[in-house]
GUMIKE-885750 format. One record per residue: x, z, y of N, C-alpha, C in turn. Coordinates in steps of 0.001 Angstrom, whole numbers, padded with zeros to 6 digits, always signed. Example, Ala and Ser with C-alpha at 12.3 -4.5 7.8 and 13.67 -1.06 7.14 Angstrom:
! residues 2
+013190+007800-005690+012300+007800-004500+013200+007800-003300;+012850+007080-002250+013670+007140-001060+012900+007870+000030;
***
This chain:
! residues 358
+013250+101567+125786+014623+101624+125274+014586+101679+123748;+015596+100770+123424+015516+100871+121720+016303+102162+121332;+015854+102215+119715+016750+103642+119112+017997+103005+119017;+018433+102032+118876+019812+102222+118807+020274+101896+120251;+020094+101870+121476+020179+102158+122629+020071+103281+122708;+019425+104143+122493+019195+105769+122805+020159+106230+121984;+020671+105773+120540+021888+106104+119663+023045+106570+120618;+023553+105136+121524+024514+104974+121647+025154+105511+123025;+023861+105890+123976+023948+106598+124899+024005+108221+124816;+023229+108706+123770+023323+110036+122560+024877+110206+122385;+025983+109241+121540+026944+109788+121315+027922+109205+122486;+027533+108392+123513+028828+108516+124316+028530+109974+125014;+027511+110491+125244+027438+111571+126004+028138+112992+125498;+028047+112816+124178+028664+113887+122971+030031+113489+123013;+030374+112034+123507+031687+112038+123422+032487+112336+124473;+031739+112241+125586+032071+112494+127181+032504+113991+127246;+031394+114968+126038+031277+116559+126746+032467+116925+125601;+032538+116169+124691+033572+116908+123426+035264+116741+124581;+035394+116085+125042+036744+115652+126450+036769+116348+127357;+035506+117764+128153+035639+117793+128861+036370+119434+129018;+037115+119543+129692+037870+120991+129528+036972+122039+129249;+037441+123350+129061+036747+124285+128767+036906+125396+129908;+035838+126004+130251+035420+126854+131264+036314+127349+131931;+037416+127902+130730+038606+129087+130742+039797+127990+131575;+039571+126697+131754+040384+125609+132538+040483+125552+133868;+040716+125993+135006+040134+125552+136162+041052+124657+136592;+040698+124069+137364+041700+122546+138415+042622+123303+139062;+042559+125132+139652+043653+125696+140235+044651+126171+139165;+044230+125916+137884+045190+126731+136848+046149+124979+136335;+045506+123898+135969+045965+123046+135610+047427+123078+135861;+047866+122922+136883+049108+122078+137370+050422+123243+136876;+050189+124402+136639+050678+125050+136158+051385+125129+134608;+050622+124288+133888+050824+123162+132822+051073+121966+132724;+050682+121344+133885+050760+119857+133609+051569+119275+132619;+052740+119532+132916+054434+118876+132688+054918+119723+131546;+055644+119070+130536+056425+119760+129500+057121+120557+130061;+057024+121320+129336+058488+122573+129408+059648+123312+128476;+060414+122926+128997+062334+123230+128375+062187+125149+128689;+062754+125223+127359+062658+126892+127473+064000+126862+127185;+064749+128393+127394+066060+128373+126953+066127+128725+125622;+065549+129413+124879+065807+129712+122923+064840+129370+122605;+063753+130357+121873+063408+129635+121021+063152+130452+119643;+062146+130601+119022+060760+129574+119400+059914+130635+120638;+059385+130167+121263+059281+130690+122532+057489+130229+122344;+056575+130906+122456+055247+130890+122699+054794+129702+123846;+054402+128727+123837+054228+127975+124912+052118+128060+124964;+051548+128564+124213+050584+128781+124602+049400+128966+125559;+048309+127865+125881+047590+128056+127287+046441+127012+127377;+045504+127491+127614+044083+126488+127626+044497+124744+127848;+045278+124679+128914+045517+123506+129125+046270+122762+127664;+047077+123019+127521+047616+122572+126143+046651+122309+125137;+046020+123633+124760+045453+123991+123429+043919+122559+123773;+043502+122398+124769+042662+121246+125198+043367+120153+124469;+044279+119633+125312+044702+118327+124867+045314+118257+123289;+045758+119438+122685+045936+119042+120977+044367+118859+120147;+043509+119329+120669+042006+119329+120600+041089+117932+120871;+041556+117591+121761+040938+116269+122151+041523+114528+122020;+043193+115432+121783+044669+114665+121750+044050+113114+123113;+043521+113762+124025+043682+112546+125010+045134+112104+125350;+045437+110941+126273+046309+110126+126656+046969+110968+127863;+047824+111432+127831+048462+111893+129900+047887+111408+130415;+047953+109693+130650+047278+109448+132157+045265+110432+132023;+044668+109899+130639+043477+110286+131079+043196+112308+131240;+044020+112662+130282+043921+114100+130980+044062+114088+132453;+045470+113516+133084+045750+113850+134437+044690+113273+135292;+044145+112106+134913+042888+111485+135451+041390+112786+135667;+041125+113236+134367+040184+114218+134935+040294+115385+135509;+041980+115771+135777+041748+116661+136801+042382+116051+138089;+042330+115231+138388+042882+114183+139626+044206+114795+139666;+045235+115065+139023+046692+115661+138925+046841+114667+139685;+048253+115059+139989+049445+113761+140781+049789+112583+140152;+050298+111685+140748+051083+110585+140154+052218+110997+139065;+052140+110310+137985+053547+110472+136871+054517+109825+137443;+054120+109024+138485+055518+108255+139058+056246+109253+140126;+055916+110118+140458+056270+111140+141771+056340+112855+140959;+055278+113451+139930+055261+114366+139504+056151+114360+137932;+056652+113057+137514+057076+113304+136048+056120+113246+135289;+056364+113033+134105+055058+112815+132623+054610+113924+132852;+053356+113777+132109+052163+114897+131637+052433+115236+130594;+052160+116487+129850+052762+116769+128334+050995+116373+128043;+051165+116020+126701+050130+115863+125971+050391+115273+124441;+048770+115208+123709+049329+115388+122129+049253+114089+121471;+049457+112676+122255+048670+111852+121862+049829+111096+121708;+050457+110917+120300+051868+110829+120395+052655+109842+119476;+053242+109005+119414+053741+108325+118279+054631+108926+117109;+055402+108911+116047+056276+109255+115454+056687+110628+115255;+055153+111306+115428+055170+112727+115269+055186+112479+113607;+055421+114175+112681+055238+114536+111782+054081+115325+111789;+053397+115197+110301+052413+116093+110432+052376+116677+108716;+052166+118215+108510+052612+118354+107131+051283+119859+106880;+050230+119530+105807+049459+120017+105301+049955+121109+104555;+050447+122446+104595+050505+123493+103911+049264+123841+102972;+050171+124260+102193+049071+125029+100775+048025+125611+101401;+047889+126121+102117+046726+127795+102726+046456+127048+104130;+046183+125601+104154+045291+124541+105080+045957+124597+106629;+046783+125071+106672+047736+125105+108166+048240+123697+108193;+047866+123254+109391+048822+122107+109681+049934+121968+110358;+051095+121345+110309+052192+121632+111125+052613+120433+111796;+052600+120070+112790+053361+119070+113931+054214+119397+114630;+054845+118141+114284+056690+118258+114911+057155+117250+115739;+057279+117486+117514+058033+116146+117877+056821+115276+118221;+057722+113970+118545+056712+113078+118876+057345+112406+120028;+056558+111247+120311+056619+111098+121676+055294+110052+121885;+055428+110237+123444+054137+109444+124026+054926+108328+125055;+054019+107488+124637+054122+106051+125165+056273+105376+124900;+055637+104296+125757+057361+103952+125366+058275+104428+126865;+059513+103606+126528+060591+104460+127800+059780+103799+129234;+059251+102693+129225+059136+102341+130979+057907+102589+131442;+057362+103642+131216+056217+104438+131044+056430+105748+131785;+055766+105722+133255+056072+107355+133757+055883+108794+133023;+054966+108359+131821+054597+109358+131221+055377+109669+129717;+056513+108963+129738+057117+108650+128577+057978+109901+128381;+057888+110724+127144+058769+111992+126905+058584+112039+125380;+060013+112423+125074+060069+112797+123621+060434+114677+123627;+059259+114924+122489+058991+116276+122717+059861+117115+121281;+060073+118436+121343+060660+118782+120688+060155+120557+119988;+058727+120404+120291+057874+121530+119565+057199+121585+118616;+056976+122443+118093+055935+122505+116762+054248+123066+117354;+053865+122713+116185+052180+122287+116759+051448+123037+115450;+051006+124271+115519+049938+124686+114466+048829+124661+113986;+047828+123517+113463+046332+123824+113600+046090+124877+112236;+045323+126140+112958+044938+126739+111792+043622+126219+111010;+043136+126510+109657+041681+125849+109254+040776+126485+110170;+041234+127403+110672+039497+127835+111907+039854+127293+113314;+040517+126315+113342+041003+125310+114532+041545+126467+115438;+041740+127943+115159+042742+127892+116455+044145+127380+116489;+044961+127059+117506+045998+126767+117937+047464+127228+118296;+048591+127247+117765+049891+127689+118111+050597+126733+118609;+051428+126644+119608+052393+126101+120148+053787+126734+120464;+054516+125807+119873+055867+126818+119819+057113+125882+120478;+057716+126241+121852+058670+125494+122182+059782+125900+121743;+060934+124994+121791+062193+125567+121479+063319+124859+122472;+064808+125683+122587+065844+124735+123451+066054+123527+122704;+066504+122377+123565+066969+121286+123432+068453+121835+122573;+069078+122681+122802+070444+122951+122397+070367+123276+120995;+069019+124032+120776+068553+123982+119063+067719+123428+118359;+067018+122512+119025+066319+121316+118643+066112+120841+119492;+067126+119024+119118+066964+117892+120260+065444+117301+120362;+065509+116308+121154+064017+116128+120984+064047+114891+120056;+062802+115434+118978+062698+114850+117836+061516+113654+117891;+061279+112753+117143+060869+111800+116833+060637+110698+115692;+060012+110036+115600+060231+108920+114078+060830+109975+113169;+060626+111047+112776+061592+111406+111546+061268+111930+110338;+061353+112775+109626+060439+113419+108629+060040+114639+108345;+059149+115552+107483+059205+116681+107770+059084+116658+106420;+059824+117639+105653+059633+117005+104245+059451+118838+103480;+057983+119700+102918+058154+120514+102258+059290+121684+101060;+059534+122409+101815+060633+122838+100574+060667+123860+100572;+059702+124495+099740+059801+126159+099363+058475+126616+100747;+059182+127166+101385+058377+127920+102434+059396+127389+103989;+059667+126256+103930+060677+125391+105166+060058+124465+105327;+060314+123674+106581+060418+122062+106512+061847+121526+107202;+062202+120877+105718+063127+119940+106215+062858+118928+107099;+063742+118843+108074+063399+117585+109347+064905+116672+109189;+064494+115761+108559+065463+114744+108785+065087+113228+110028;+066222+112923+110407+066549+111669+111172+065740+112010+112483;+065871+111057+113590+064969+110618+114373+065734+109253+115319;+064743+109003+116162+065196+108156+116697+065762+108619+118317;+065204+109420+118960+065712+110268+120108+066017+109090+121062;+066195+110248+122532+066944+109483+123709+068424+108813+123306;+068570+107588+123624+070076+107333+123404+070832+107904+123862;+071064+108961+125053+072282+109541+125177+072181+110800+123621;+071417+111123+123524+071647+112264+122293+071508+111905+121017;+072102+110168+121051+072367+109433+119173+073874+109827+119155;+074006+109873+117918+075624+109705+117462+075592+109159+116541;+076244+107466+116355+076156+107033+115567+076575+107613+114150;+076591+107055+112833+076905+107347+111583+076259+108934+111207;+075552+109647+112322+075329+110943+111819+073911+111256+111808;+073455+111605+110432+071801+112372+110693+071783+113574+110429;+070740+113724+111644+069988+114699+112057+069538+115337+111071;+069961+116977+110970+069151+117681+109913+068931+118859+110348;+067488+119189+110014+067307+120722+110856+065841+121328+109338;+065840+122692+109505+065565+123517+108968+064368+124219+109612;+063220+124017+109434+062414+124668+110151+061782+125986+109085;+061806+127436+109919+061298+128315+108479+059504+128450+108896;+058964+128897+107851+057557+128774+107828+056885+130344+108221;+057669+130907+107934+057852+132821+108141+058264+132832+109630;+058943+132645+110278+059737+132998+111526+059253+132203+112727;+059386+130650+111944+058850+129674+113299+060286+129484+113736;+061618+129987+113280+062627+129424+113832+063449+128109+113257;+064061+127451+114118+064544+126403+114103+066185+126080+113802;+067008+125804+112795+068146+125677+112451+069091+124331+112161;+069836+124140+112753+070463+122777+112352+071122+123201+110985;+071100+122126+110490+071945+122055+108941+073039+121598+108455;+074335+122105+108595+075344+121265+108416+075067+120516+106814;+075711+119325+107062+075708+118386+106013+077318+117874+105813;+077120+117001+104448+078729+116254+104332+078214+115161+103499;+079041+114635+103011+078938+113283+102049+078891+112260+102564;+078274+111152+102200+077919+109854+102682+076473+109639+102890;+075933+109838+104159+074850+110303+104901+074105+108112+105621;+072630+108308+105571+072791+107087+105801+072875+107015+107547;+073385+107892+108345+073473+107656+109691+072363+108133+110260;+071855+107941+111762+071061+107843+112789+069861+107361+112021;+069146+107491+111569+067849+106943+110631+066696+107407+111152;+065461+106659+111268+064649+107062+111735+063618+106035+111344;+062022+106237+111132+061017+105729+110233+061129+105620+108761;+061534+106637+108133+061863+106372+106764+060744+107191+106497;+061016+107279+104988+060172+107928+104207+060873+109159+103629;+060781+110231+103005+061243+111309+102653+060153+112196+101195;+061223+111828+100204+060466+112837+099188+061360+113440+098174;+060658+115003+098175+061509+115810+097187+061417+115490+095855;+062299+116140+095420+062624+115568+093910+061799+116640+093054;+061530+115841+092102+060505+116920+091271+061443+118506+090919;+062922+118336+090343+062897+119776+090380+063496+120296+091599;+062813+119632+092638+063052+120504+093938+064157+120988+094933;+065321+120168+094430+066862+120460+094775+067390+119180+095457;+066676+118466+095979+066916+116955+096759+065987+116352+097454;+066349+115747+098545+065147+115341+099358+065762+113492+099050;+064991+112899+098809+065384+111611+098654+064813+110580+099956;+065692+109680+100380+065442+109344+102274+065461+107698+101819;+064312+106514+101503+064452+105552+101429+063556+104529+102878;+063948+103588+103204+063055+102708+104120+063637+103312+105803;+063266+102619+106912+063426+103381+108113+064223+102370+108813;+064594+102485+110011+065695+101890+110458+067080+102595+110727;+068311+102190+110976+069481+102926+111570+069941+102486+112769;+070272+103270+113376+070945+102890+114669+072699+102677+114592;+073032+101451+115244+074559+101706+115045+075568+102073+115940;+074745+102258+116981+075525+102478+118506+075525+102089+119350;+075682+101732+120802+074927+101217+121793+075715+099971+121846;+074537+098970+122366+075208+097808+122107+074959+096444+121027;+074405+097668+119904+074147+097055+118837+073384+097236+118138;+072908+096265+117491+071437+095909+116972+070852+097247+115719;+070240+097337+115882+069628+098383+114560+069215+098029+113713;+069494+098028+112126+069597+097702+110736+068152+097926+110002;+068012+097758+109564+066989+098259+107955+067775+098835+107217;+067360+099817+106857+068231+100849+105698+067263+100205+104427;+068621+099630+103408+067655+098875+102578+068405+099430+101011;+069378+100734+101501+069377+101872+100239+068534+102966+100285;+069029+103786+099263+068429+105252+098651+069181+106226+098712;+069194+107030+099293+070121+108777+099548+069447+109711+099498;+070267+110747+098884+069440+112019+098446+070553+112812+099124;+069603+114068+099902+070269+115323+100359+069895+116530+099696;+070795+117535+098796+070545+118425+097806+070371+119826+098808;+069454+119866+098621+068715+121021+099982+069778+122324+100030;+070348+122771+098606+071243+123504+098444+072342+123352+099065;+072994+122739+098507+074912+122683+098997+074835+121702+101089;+073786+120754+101025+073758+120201+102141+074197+119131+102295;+074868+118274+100780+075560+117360+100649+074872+116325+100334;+074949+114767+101178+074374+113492+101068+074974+112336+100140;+074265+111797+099079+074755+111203+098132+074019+109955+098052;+074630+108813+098183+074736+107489+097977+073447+106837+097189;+072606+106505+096958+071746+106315+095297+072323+105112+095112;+071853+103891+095881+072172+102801+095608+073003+102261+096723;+073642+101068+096529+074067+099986+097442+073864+098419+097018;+073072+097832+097760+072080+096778+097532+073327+095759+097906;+073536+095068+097372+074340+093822+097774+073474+092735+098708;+072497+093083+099834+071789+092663+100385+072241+091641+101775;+072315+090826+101946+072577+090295+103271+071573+090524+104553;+072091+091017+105379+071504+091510+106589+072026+090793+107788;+071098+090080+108621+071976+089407+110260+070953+090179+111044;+071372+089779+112749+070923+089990+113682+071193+089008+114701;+070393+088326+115038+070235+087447+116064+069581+087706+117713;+070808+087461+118603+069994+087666+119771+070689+086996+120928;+069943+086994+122111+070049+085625+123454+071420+086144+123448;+072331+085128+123717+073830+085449+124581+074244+085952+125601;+072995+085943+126256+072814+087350+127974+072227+088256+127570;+071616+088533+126215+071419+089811+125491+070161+090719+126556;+068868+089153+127176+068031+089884+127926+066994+089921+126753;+066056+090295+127071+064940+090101+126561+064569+088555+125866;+063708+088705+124170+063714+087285+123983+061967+087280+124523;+061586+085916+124021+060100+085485+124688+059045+085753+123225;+060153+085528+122035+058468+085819+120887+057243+086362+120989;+057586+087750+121593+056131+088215+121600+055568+087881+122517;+055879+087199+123958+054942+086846+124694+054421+085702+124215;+054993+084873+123928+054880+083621+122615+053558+083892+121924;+053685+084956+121337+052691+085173+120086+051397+085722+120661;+051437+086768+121241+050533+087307+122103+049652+086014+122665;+050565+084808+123444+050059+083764+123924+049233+082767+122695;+049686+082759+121833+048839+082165+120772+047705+082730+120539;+047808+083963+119942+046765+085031+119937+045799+084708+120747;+045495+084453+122333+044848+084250+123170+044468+082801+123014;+044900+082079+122769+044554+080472+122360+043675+080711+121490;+044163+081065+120236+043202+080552+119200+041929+081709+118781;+041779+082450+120471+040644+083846+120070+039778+082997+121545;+039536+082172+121901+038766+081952+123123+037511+082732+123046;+036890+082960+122419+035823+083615+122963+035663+084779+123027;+036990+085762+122860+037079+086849+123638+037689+087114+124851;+037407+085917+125308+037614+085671+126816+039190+086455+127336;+039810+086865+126861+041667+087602+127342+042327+086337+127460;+042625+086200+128144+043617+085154+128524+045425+085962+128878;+046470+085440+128416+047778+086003+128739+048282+085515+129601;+049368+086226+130023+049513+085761+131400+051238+085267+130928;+051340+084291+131162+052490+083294+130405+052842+083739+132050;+054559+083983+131689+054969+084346+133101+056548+083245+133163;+056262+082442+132321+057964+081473+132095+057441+080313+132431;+058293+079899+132920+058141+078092+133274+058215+077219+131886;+057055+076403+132156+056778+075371+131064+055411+076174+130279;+054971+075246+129684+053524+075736+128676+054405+076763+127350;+053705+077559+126885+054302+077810+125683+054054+076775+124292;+054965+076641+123484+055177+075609+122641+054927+076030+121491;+053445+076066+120900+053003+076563+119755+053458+075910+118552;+053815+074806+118880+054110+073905+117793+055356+074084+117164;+056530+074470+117841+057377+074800+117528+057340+076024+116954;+056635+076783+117415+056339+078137+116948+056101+078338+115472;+055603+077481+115229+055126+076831+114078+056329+076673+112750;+057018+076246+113705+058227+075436+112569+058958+076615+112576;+059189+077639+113480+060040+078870+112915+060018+079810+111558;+061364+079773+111369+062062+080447+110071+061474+079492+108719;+061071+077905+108764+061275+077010+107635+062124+076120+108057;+062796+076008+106253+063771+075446+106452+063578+073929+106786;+062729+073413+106074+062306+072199+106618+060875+071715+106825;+060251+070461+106793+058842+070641+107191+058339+070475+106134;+058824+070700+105044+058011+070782+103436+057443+072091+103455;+058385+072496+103615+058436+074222+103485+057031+074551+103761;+056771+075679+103106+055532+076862+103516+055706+077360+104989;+054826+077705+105696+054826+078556+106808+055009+079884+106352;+055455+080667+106918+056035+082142+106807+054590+082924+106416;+054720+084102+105315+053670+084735+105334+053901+085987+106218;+052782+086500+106686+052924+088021+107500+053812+088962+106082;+054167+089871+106707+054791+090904+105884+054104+092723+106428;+054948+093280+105910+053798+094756+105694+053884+095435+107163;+055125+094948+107837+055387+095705+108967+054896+094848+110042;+054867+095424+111123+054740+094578+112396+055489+094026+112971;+055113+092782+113076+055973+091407+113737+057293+091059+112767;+056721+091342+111429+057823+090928+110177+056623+089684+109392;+057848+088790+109241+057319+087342+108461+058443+087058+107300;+057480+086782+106277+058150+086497+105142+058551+085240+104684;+059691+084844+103970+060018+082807+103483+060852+083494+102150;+060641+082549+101089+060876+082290+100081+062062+081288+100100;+063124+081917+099799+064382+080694+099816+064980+081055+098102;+065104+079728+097669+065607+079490+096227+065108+081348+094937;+063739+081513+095454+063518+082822+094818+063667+083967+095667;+064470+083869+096313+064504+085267+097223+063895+085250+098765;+063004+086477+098455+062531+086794+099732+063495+086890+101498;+063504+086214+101972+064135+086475+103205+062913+086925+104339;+063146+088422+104839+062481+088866+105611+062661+088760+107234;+061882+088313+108260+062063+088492+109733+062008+089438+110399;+061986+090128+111508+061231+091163+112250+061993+090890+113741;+060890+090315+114176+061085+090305+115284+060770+091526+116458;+062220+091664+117147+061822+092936+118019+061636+092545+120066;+062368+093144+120550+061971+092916+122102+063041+091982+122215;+064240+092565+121900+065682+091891+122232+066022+091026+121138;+065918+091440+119775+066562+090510+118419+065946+090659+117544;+066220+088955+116518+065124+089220+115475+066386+089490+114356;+065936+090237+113466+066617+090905+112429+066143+089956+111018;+067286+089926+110130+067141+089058+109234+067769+089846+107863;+067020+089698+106466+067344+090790+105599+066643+090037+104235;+067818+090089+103356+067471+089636+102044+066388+090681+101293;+065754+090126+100313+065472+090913+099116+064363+091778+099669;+063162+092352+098942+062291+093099+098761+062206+094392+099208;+061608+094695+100109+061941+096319+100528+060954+097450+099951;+061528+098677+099831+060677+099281+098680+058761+099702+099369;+057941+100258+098944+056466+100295+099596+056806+101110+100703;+056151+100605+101828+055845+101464+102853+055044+102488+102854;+055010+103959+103116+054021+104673+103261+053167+104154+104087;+051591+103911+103552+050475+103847+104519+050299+104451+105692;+049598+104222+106739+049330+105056+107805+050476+105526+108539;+050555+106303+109637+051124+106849+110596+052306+108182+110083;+052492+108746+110857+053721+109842+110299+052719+110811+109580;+053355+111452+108559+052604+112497+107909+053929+113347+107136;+053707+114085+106258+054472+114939+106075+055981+114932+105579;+056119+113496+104975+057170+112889+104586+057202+111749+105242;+056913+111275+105954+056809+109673+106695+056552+109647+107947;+057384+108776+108957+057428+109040+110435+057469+107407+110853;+056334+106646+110941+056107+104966+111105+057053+104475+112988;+057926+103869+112580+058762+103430+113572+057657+102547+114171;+057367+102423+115506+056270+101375+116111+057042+100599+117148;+058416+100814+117182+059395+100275+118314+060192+100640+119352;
***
């Protein structure tokens, strides 16, 4: 056997035992945890090997529930676990980490839940978990957690649609002393339902400034790019306007308003022009898919440039008379938006930034 054969069998084995529960776990204690849990107030200790495992290992539901042969998510409900999209995560001075929210997988997913607890790693890795009611914190997501004093401000999310209200964001108060959780009344001109933005305080510390993200406008209807700037003055609670972009924004989508085909489209290309990683897609529509045409989308004519990728996913860029016109294609509609959008925060959610993935 070669050394790098013996390498690689060395760390899957280290990677096998770093996954595998801890003593204090048994298969009769599991199920007793499995499943999230709704407390009535708040913040309420949710603390217990099973948990404190999976923020540790942050496996997937199905594969936690897999190694202790749990039940079906289709018959038992999701698995709680830490492995999560559009969580916040926010580095305190004195090395505490704080996680907020989240959710795992998407809605047609048995294991799909948007969570609404805070998550402590201390620097000597032990663990706090803190649930709270839905009635004092909805369940949060895509949103931000933004430092202020000895708080975290939590603005926007994207949430279950029955608990959006259009034109209104979400503002809550988390204290760093207590662990309790407060909604924040607000006023002014607020940018709505917002969620994947970015969030940063103002140097002298009296405004949280909310640029990038998407908005929701209400059911029915398509969700925007927030392509202004608003500041909320942590003090009074009041939301103020920065800019208003004279930007043109559309939304395009099928007239039976089902599902469009792009991404199977693309996905299907993807698989064309990668043959020798042998994935083949499974084209499920009548007729071949039509790369060629694919091709000619969003130029205006066949002089034209082909679209460049853009910073986000499944966004393509065209140059019309100087101005950038941006795409983004989603499940149902592709969204269309003048002009330059400001930098994306790198990477995933972090302490001011909560990356919308869909």
């Amino acid at each position: 056997m070669s050394d790098n054969e013996n390498y690689r069998r060395t760390e899957k084995a280290e990677d096998e035992s770093e996954m595998q529960p801890p003593a204090t776990l048994s298969r009769d204690d599991f199920p007793a945890w499995r499943s999230p849990r709704e407390v009535q107030s708040g913040p309420e200790s949710l603390d217990n090997p099973a948990w404190h495992w999976l923020v540790h290992t942050r496996l997937s539901a199905y594969s936690g529930n897999e190694i202790f042969k749990g039940p079906s998510s289709y018959e038992a409900g999701p698995m709680w676990c830490f492995d999560r999209f559009g969580m916040s995560q926010t580095t305190l001075p004195d090395g505490r980490v704080v996680y907020v929210g989240g959710e795992h997988e998407d809605h047609y997913d048995p294991d799909f839940y948007i969570y609404n607890d805070v998550v402590v790693i201390n620097p000597d890795g032990t663990i706090h978990i803190r649930g709270y009611s839905r009635d004092h914190f909805a369940a949060t997501d895509f949103h931000s957690a933004t430092l202020v004093g000895n708080s975290l401000l939590i603005i926007g999310c994207l949430g279950y649609p029955a608990d959006r209200t259009a034109g209104v964001t979400p503002v809550y108060r988390l204290s760093l002393d207590t662990w309790c959780i407060e909604s924040v009344a607000t006023d002014g001109q607020s940018p709505g339902w917002i969620h994947g933005h970015t969030a940063e305080l103002s140097e002298d510390g009296h405004s949280v400034v909310v640029t990038g993200g998407t908005c929701w406008l209400g059911e029915n209807r398509s969700m925007i790019e927030n392509i202004d700037s608003w500041s909320l003055d942590v003090r009074s609670g009041r939301w103020t306007r920065l800019t208003s972009l004279d930007w043109q924004q559309w939304s395009i989508r099928r007239i039976d308003r089902k599902v469009n085909r792009l991404r199977d489209l693309r996905r299907a290309l993807w698989s064309h022009e990668n043959p020798h990683l042998g994935i083949t897609h499974d084209w499920k529509f009548e007729g071949a898919p039509n790369f060629v045409e694919l091709a000619k989308l969003y130029r205006i004519d066949d002089d034209a440039p082909p679209p460049t990728e853009g910073d986000g996913c499944d966004e393509y860029n065209v140059a019309v008379d100087g101005v950038t016109v941006r795409f983004t294609e989603g499940m149902f509609s592709i969204n269309a938006s003048e002009g330059t959008p400001a930098p994306r925060t790198p990477g995933g959610a972090s302490s001011s930034h909560a990356g919308y993935t869909g």
